[in-house]
Residue, then its C-alpha position, 0 to 999 in steps of 0.5 A: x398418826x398411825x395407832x399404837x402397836x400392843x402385843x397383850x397377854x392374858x392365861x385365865x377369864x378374869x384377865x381375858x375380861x379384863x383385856x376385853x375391857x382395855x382393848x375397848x378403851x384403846x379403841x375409844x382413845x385410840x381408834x388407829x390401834x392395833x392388838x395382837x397376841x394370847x388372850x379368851x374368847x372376850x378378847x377375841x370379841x374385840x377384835x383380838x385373834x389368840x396365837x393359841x388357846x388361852x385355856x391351854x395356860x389355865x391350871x392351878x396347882x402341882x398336879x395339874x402344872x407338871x403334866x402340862x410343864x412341857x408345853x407351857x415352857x414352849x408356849x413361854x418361849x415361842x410367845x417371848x420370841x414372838x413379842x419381840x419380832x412383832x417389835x410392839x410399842x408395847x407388852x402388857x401381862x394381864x394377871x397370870x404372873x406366873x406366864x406373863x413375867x416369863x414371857x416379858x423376861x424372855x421378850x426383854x432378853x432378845x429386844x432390850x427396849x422393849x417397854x413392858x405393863x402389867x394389868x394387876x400388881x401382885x399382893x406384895x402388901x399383903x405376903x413376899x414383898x420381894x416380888x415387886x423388886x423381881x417384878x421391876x426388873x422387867x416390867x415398866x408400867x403397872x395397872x393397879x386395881x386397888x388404890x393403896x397399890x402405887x406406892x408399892x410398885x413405885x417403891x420397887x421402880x415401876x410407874x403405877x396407876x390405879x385404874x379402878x376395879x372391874x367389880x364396881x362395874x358390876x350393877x346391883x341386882x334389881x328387885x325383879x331378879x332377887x324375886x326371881x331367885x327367891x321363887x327358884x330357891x322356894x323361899x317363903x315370903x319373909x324367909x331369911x336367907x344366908x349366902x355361904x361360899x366356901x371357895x371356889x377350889x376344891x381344896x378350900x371346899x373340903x377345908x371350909x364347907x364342913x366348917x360352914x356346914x356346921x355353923x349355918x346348923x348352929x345358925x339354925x337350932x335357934x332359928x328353924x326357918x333360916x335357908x342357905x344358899x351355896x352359889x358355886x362353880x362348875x368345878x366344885x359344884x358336886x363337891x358343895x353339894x354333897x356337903x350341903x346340909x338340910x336347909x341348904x340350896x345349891x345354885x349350880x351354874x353348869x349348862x347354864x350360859x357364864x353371863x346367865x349364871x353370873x347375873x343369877x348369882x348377884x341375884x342370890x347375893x343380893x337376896x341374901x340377908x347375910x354371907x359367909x365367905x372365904x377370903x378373896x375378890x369375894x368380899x368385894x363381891x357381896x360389898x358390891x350387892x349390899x350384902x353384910x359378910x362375915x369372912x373364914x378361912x383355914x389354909x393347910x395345916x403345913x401352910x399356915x405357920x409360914x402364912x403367918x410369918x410372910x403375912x404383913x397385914x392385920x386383915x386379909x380382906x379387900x372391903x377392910x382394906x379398902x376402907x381402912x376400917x375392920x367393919x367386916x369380922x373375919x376369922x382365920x385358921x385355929x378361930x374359923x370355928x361354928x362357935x365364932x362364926x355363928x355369933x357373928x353371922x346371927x349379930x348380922x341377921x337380928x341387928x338391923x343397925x349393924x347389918x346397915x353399918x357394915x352395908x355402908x362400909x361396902x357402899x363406900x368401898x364400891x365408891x372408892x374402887x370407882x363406881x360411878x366414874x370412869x369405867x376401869x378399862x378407859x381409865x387403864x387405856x388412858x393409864x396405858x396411851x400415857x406411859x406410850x406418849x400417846x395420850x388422846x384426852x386428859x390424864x389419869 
């Protein structure tokens, strides 16, 4: 039997890793498949040839979109009409709703059998639940990487899988590389060492860094031989440093390859006796190097009133909700304060039982997202070759 046909899509590097990682699945499953469409340089690793540059969708933000409005609408267009020419067994979005749901709406217009999955559910449990009702009007499938997401695509009419999160893919950092770290940093032998990220676009840097700034000082009046560390992105990387403040490491990741930058950072993580972080993927992150975390986060003043009537949620962050537990303390708006993140931060740093409670809450959350088992990218191939009928080995 001949493979399956799949048109895939993805607009910015987490999707084009994670369509590397289903591509290779497929392949495992289904050795006859065939892959086509828009996607980075991973998915060009695995054997995918993108109709155009990926970076082309990669913006954020008014400013940036209405300059490149034009072009993403044609690029809309022409990847629709090239979907349903290609007559796929199926189009998979992965992530950049924004796009991918277009590009689906436009294919479906001109191919209405067209059987549509989308990799990543939209945060419908957390804010505007309405969009998977919009969502199920196109899309048939979805690939979710949180495990109480199912029956929130189900509600709206679409089949759901979780698949597993690529994080709990993501090794530990081994003693040779916190060493490693530890010498790049000049830290003493013993020193402690506190991770702050403050985001990684410059609006939450200009919010956030000032607020972390100020309590890692707080941190340090009672403690002068505590160091920091600030792990950025390339974007914000001048932006973090020039609000650094004494005591504070900046770990800059440009001229340095993604792979090699991305391992040094798990190592400072992982170095870390304690984090403070914006909310995000983040929390997953240091849950994932064993690291204890407190969590802040401040929207736009004009933002948060409307924040706070869509929010649906008493946490927003993913170890908490993962493990249906609030382990993690996490301080929003008017409360992401010095004089309320500090004290939480030192609870950390000088009581080793509650640094090792919060440090089994992240194991558990790592277990729960699928360390240890099935990578997520077969799990979502075979997630993928089921919904086609052409499940090669077990279910999902």
């Amino acid at each position: 039997m001949n493979g399956p046909r799949l048109f895939l899509v993805a607009g910015e590097p987490s999707g084009d890793q994670l369509g590397a990682a289903l591509i290779a699945g497929l392949r495992a499953l289904a050795p006859g498949v065939e892959v086509e469409g828009v996607g980075g340089p991973a998915m060009a690793a695995e054997g995918l040839a993108s109709r155009f540059p990926m970076e082309e969708l990669s913006v954020m933000g008014i400013a940036e979109v209405l300059p490149r409005l034009p072009r993403l609408l044609r690029r809309i267009r022409e990847t629709g009409d090239a979907v349903a020419a290609a007559r796929p067994d199926a189009l998979i979005g992965i992530d950049s709703p924004d796009f991918c749901l277009r590009v689906a709406r436009r294919a479906r217009s001109l191919r209405s059998d067209l059987r549509v999955i989308h990799y990543v559910a939209p945060s419908v449990w957390a804010w505007r639940p309405g969009r998977a009702a919009k969502m199920a009007k196109v899309v048939d499938h979805v690939l979710a990487l949180l495990p109480f997401e199912p029956p929130y695509m189900e509600a709206a009419g679409m089949t759901c899988d979780f698949v597993g999160h690529p994080l709990a893919t993501v090794p530990r950092a081994g003693p040779e590389a916190i060493a490693a770290v530890r010498a790049e940093l000049g830290l003493a032998p013993g020193q402690r060492l506190l991770a702050m990220l403050p985001g990684s676009r410059r609006g939450e840097v200009r919010r956030l860094g000032p607020v972390f700034a100020a309590t890692f000082a707080r941190l340090r009046a009672d403690a002068p031989d505590l160091a920091a560390v600030i792990p950025t992105v390339g974007p914000v990387a001048d932006l973090a440093a020039g609000m650094a403040p004494e005591g504070v490491r900046i770990l800059d990741p440009r001229g340095m390859a993604q792979g090699a930058a991305e391992a040094r950072k798990r190592a400072a993580l992982a170095a870390s006796d304690a984090a403070l972080a914006a909310s995000g993927t983040v929390s997953l992150e240091l849950a994932g190097q064993g690291t204890p975390m407190a969590i802040g986060y401040k929207v736009h003043p004009l933002t948060a009133p409307v924040a706070r009537r869509l929010l649906r949620i008493d946490s927003s962050t993913l170890v908490n909700l993962v493990t249906e537990t609030r382990a993690v303390p996490e301080f929003f708006q008017e409360d992401c304060v010095p004089e309320k993140l500090a004290p939480a931060l030192a609870r950390l740093l000088d009581d080793p039982a509650a640094a090792a409670a919060q440090r089994a809450v992240g194991v558990r959350a790592m277990e729960i997202l699928g360390r240890g088992g099935e990578p997520p990218g077969l799990r979502a191939a075979r997630s993928v070759l089921g919904r086609l009928g052409r499940e090669t080995a077990g279910g999902n």
